[in-house]
C-alpha positions as CSV (number, residue, x, y, z in Angstrom):
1,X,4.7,41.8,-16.3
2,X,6.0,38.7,-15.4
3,X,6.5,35.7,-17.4
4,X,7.1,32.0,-16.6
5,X,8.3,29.2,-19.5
6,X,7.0,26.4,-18.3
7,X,9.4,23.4,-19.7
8,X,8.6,20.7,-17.6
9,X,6.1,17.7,-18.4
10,X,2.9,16.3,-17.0
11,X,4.4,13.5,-14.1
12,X,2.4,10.4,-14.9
13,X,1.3,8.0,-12.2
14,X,-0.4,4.2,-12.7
15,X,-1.9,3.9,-9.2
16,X,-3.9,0.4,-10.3
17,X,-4.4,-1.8,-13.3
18,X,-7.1,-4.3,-13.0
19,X,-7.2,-6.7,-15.1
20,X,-10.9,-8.5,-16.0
21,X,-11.4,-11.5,-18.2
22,X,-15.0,-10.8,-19.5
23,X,-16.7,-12.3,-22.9
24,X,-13.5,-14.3,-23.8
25,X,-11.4,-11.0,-23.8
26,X,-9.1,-9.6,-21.7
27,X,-9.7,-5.8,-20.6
28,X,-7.6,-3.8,-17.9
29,X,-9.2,-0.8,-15.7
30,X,-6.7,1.5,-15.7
31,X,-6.7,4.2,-12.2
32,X,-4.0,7.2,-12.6
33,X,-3.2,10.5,-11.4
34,X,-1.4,13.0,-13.5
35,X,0.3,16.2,-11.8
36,X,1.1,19.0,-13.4
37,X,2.6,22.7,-11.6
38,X,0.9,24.5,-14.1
39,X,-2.3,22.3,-14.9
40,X,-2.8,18.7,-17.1
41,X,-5.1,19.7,-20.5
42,X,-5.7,16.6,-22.2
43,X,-5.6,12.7,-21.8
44,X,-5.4,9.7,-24.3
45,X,-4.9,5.8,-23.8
46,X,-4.4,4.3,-26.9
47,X,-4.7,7.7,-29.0
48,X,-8.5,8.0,-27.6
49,X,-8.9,11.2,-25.8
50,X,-9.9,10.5,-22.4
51,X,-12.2,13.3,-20.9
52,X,-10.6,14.8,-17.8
53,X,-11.4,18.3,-16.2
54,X,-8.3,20.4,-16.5
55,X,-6.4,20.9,-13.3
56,X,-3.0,20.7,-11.7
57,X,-3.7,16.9,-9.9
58,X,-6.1,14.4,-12.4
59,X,-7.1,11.8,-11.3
60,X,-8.7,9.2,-14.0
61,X,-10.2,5.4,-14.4
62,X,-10.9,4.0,-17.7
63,X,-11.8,0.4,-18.8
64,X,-9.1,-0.7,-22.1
65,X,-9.5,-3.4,-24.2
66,X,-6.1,-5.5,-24.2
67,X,-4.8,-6.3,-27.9
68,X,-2.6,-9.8,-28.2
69,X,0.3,-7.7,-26.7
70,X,-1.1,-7.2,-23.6
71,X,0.1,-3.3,-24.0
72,X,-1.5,0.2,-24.1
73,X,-0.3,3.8,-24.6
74,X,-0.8,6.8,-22.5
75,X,-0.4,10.5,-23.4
76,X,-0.6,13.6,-20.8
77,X,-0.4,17.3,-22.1
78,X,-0.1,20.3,-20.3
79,X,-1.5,24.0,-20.6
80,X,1.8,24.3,-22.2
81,X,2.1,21.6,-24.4
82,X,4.5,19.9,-22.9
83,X,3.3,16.3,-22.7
84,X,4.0,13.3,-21.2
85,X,3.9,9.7,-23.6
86,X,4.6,6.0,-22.8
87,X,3.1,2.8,-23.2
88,X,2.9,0.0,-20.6
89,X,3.2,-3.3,-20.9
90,X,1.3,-5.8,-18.6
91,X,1.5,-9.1,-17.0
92,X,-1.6,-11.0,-17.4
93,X,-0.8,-14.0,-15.1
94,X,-2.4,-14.9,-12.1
95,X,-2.5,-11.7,-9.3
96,X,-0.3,-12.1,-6.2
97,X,-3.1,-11.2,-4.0
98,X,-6.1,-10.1,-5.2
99,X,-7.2,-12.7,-7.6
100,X,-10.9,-14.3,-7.5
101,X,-14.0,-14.1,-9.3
102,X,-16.5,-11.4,-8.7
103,X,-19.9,-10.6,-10.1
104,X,-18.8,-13.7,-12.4
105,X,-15.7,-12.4,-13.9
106,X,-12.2,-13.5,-13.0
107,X,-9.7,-10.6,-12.0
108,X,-6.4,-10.1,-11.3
109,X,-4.1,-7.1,-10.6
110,X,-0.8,-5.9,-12.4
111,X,1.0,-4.4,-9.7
112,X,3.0,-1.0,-10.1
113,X,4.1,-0.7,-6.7
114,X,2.1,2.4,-6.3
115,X,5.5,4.3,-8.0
116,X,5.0,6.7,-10.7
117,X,5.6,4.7,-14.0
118,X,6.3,7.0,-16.8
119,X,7.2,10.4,-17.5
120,X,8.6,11.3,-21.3
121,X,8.5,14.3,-23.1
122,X,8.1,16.1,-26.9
123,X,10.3,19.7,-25.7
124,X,13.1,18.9,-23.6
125,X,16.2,17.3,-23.8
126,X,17.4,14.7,-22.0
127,X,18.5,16.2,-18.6
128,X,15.1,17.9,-18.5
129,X,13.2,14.3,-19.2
130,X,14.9,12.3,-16.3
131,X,11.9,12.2,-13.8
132,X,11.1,8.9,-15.5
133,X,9.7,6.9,-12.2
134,X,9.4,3.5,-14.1
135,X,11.3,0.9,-12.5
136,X,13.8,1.3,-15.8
137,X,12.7,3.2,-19.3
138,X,13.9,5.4,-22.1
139,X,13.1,8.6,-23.1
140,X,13.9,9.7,-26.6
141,X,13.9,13.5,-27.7
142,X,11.6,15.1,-29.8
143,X,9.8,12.0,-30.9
144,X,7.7,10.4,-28.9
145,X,8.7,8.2,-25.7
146,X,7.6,5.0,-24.2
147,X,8.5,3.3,-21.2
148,X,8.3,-0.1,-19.6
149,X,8.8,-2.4,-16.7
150,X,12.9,-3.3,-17.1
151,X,13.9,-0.7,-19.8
152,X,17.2,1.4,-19.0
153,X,18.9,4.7,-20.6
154,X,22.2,4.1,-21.3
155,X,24.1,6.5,-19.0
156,X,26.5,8.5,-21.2
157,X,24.2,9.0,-24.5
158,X,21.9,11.2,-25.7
159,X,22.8,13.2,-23.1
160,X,23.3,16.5,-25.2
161,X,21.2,19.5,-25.2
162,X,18.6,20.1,-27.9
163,X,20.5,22.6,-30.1
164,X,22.2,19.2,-31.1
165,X,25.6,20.6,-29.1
166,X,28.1,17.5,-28.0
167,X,28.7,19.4,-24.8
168,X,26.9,16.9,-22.0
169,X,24.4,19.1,-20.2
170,X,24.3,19.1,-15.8
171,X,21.8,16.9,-14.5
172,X,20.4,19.2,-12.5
173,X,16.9,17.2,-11.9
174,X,16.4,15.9,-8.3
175,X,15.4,12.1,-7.1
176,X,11.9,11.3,-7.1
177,X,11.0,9.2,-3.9
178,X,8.2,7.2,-2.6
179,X,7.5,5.6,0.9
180,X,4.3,3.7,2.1
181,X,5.3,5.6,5.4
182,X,2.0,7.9,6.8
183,X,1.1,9.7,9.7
184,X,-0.2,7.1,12.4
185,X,-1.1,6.4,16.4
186,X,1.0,3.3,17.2
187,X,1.3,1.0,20.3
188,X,4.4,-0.9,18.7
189,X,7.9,0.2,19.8
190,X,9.1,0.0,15.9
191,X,7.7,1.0,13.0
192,X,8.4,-0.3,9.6
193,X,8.5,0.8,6.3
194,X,9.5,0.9,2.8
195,X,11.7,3.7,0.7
196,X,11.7,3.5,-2.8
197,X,14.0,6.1,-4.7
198,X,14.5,6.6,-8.0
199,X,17.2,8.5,-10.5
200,X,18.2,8.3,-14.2
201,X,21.7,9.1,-13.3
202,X,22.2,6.9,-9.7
203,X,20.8,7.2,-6.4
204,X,23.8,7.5,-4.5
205,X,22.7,8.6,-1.1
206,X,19.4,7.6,0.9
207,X,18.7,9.1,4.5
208,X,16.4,8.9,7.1
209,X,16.0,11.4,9.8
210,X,19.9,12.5,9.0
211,X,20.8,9.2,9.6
212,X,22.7,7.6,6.6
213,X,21.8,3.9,4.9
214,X,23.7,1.5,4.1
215,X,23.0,1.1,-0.1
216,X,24.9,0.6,-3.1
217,X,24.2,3.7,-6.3
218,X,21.9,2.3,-8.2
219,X,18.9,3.8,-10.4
220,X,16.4,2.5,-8.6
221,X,17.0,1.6,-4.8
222,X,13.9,0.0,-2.7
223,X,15.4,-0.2,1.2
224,X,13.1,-1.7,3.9
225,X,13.6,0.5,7.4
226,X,13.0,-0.4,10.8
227,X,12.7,2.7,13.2
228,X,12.4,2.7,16.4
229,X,10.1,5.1,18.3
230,X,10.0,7.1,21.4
231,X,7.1,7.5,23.3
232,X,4.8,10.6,22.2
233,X,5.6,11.8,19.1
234,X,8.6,10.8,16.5
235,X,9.2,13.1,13.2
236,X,10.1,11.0,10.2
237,X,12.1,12.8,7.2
238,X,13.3,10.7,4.3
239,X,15.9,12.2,2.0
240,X,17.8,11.3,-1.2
241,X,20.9,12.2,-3.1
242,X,21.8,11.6,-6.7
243,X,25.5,11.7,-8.0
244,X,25.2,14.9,-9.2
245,X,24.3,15.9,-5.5
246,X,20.6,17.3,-6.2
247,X,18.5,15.7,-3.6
248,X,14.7,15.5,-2.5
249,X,13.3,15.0,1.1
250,X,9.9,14.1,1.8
251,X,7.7,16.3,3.6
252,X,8.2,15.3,7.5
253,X,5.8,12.0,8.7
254,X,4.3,12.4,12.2
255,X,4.1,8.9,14.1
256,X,2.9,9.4,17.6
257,X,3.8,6.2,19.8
258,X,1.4,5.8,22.5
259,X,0.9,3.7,25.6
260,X,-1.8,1.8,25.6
261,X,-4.0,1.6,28.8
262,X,-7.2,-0.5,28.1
263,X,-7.1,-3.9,29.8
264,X,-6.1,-6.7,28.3
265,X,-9.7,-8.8,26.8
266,X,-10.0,-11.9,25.2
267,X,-12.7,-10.8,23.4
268,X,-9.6,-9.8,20.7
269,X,-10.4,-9.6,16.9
270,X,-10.1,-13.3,15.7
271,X,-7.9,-14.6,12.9
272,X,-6.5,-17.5,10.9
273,X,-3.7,-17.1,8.6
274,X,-4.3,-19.6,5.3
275,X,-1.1,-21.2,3.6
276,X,0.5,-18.8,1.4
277,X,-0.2,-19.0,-2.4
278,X,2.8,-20.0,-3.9
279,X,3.8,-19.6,-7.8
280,X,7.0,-21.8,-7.4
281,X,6.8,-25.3,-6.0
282,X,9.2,-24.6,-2.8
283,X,6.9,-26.1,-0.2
284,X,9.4,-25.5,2.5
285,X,9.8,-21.6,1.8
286,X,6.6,-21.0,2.5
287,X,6.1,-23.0,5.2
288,X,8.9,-20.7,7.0
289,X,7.7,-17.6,6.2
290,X,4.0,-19.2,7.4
291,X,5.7,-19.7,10.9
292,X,7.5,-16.9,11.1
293,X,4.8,-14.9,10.2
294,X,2.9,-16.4,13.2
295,X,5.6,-15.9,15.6
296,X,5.8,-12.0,14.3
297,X,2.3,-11.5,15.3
298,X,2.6,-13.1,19.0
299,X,5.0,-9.9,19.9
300,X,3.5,-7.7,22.1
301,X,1.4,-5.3,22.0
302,X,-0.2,-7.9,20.2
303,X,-3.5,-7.8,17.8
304,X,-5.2,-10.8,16.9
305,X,-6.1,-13.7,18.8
306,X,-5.5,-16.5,16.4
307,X,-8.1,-19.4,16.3
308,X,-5.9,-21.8,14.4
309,X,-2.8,-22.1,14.2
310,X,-2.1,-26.1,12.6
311,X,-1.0,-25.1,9.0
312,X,-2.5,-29.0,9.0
313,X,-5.5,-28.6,9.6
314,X,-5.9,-25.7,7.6
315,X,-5.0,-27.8,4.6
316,X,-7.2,-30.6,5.5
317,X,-10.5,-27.8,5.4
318,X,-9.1,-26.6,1.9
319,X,-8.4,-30.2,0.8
320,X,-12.2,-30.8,2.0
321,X,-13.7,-27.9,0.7
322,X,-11.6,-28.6,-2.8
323,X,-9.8,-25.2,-2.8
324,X,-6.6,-24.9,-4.8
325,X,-3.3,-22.9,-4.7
326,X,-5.0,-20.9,-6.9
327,X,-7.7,-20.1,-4.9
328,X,-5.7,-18.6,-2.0
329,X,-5.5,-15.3,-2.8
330,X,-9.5,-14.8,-3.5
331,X,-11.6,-13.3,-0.3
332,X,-14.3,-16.0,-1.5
333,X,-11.8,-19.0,-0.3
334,X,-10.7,-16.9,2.5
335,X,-14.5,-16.1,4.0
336,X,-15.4,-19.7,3.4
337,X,-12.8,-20.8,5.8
338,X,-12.8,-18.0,8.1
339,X,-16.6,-19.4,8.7
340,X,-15.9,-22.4,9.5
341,X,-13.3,-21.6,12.0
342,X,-16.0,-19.0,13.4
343,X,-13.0,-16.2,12.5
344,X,-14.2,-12.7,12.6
345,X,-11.2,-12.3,9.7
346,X,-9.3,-14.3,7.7
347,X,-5.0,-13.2,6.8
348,X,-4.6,-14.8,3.2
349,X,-1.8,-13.6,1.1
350,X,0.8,-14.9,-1.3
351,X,4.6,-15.5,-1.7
352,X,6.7,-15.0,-5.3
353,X,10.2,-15.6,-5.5
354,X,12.5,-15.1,-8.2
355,X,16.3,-14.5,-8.4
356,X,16.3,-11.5,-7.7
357,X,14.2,-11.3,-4.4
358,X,11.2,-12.2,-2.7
359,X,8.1,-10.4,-2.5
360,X,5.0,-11.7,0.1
361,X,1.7,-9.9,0.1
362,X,-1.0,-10.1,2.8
363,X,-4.8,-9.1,3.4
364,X,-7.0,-9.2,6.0
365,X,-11.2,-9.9,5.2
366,X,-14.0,-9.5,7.3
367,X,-16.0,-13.0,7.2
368,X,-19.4,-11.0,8.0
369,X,-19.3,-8.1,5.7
370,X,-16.5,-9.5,3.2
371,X,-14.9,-6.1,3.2
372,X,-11.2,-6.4,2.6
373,X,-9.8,-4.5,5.6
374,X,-6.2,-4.5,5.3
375,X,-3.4,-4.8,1.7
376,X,0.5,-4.8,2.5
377,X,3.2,-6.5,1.0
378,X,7.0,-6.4,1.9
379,X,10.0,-7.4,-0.8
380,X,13.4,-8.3,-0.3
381,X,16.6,-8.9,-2.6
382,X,18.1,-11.0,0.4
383,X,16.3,-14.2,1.3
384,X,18.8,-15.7,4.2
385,X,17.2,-17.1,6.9
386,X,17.7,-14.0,9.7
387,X,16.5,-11.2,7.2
388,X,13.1,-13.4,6.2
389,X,12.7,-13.5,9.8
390,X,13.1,-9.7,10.3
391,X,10.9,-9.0,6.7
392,X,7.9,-11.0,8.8
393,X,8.5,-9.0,11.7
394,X,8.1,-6.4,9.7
395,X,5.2,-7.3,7.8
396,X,3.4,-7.8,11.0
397,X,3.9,-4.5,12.1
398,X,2.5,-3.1,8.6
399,X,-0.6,-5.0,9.5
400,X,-0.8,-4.0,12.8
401,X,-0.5,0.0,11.4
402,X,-3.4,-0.4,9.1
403,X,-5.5,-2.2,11.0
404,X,-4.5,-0.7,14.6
405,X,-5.9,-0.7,18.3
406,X,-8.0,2.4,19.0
407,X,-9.5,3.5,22.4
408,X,-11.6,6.3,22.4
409,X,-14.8,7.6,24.0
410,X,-18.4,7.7,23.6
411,X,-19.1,11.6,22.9
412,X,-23.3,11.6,21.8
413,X,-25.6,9.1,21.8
414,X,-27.6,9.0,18.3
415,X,-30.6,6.3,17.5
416,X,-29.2,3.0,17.7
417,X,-25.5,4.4,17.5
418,X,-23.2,6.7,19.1
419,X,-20.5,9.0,18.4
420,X,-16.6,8.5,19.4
421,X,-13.6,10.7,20.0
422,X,-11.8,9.4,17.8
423,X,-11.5,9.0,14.4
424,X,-9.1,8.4,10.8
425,X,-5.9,10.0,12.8
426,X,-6.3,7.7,15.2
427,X,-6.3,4.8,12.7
428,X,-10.6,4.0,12.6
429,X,-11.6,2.3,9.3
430,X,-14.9,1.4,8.4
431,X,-15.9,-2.2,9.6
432,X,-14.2,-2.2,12.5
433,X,-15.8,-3.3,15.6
434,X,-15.9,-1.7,18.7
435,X,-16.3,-3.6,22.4
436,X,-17.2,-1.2,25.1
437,X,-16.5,-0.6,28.4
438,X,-17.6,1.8,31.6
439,X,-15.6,2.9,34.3
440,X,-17.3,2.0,38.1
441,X,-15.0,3.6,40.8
442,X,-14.4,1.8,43.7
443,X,-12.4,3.8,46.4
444,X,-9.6,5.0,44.8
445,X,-9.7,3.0,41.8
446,X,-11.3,3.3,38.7
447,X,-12.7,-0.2,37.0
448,X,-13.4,-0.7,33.6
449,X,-16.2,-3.0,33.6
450,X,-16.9,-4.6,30.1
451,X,-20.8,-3.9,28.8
452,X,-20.7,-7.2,26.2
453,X,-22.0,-5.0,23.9
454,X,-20.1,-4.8,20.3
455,X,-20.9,-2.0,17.7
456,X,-19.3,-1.6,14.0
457,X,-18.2,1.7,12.8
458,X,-20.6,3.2,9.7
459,X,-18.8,6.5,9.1
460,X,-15.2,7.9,10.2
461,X,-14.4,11.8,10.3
462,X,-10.6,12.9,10.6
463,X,-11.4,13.2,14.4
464,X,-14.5,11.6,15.1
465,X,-16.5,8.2,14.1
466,X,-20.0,7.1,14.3
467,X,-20.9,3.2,15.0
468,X,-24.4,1.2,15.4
469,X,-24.9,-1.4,17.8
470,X,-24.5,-4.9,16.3
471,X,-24.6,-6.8,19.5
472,X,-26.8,-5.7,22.6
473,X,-25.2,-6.2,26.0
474,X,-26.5,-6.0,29.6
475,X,-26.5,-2.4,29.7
476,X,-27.4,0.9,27.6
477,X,-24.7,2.4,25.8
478,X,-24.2,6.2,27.7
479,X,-22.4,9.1,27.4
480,X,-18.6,8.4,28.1
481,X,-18.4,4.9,28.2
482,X,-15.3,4.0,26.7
483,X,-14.3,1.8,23.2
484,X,-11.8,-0.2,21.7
485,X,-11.4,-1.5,18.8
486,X,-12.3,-5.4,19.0
């Protein structure tokens, strides 16, 4: 027989926390995921249990009650008891980017940058508690641990073992690292991305595809990469070292680069970028990152055809329709104006600055179905003129990823829809729109006559999708007519 001591703790992960103002009171729904090798048991926020089926990745959502503190607690336990305790303390201020009132309650979002934010535990010592993936936070040993936004372990105590020996015990935990980086189909030469690494004793040394980075040792290191592609398909392996030279590296990312073929059409997807939100009066900051944004986008292959482009003008229709700052970031403001520049989508985001860096989120909405389509954000410790350029380059390109230009094939025609050849790995999202095209040879060429017909994707498989016909054109949809994403 075999045995196994498990000594490890539940790794805790805040994925979302939104945060309602509803009968006077504020509440926060709270969406996790707990992993655990050997299986997560039991759940509590705010010592309530929390009913969870048992398993080795939990995924949870539950609605708190926020107490004058604006702080709850969170407990994870495993099948072996180890568990996992903090408490996390929120910001209930006005969201970057997805403020607005729906259903007749006003929401915001604290963001947690989609890192894991706690991890503590009741059996280990130190070294065996330092997967704490907040940005900062303390673990204390047996009793229980919290951890918050800007706490930090002071390096060089507590670091004993649990016998209560003074002899410093061998960090022998590896980093923990997260990346916004997935597998995609791209048409841009470059790809961009975010690494964020994290380790109780220092990251000391970040890599990407062997390649070394240029970063100073630090707890937590967030790096912004720009990569350049070949054509066909590019592996991606991200890799970080602590002081103590443990290291973690990511599972490999395919990005396949492809050429795009599909003639050029002005029926293109069309957009208007609203002023950013601002929550620091520096009118002139966000005027530059508004143009440079703009200017990011014009690089080819490029994605939208923007239908205004006078900041001006954009501020007279807000003026006229009395939206303020602090309506910028709500899909609401954003449809209303997207209407009345006849904009199938609306960009509408928001800039925060702060000594330390600068952060600037952006969505795109769809004006006819309201369905928020895209959500990126880039930050940045260094706010000089060149790298703000190169972070809305950058930003661009993020869009561009998530909301990407597909061609594909019509497969089977069903009812008043069809089925394509293409599907999630090619990038298709719900409530895109399709334009379609048919090839007519003519000698030795091949045309691609457009049909004027416009369909919206209903339902997306990993390699197929299935759209209905929005918008009739001159001729019936048939088998192998070709698509592209409008």
């Amino acid at each position: 027989m075999k045995l196994m001591l498990d000594l490890r703790p539940p790794v805790l992960y805040l994925d979302d926390i939104r945060i309602q103002k509803r009968d006077g009171r504020n509440s926060a729904i709270v969406t996790g995921t707990i992993t655990d090798d050997h299986g997560v048991q039991r759940l509590s926020i705010n010592d309530t249990e929390i009913p969870i089926t048992p398993g080795k990745e939990v995924k949870f959502q539950h609605e708190i009650v926020l107490t004058d503190g604006h702080t709850f607690s969170l407990r994870a336990v495993d099948v072996a008891g180890n568990e996992t305790r903090g408490e996390e303390s929120l910001d209930v201020k006005a969201s970057l980017w997805r403020g607005g009132i729906w259903d007749g309650h006003t929401r915001h979002m604290h963001r947690t940058k989609g890192a894991p934010v706690m991890v503590a535990a009741g059996k280990l010592d130190r070294a065996g508690v330092r997967r704490l993936l907040a940005a900062g936070g303390t673990t204390t040993q047996p009793s229980p641990a919290g951890a918050s936004h800007g706490g930090t372990e002071n390096p060089g105590k507590g670091s004993g073992v649990a016998s209560g020996s003074h002899e410093t015990a061998r960090d022998t935990i590896p980093p923990v690292i997260y990346t916004d980086l997935k597998s995609a189909i791209v048409h841009d030469t470059n790809i961009f991305f975010g690494i964020h690494a994290h380790d109780d004793n220092g990251i000391a040394r970040l890599f990407v595809n062997q390649q070394p980075l240029d970063i100073r040792t630090a707890k937590h290191v967030f790096f912004n990469h720009l990569l350049t592609l070949n054509e066909g398909e590019n592996t991606v392996v991200v890799k970080a070292v602590d002081r103590e030279g443990n290291e973690t590296e990511l599972a490999p990312v395919k990005i396949t680069k492809k050429a795009f073929y599909l003639l050029e059409t002005e029926a293109r997807y069309t957009v208007a970028l609203l002023p950013f939100r601002t929550f620091e009066e520096d009118q002139a900051l966000t005027e530059t990152l508004y143009s440079l944004l703009l200017r990011a986008f014009d690089e080819e292959p490029k994605r939208f055809n923007f239908v205004e482009r006078d900041l001006t003008k954009l501020e007279e229709i807000l003026r006229e329709q009395k939206i303020a700052n602090t309506e910028l970031t709500s899909p609401d403001a954003a449809i209303k104006v997207g209407k009345i520049r006849a904009a199938d989508g609306m960009l509408f985001g928001a800039v925060e600055e702060d000594s330390r860096g600068i952060s600037v989120t952006l969505r795109l909405v769809d004006t006819e179905t309201t369905q928020v389509l895209v959500n990126v954000d880039v930050y940045d410790e260094d706010k000089n003129a060149q790298n703000l350029a190169w972070l809305m380059h950058g930003l661009s390109l993020k869009v561009k990823r998530q909301y990407p230009l597909v061609q594909g094939g019509v497969i089977r025609i069903a009812g008043n829809g069809f089925h394509v050849d293409a599907g999630a790995t090619s990038g298709m999202l719900v409530g895109m729109k399709l334009l379609m095209f048919r090839e007519v040879p003519v000698g030795n060429l091949a045309l691609k006559e457009p049909l004027y017909s416009v369909a919206r994707i209903v339902q997306v498989q990993p390699d197929t999708s299935f759209a209905r016909i929005s918008t009739k054109g001159i001729k019936t949809i048939k088998k192998k007519d070709l698509v592209i994403t409008k």
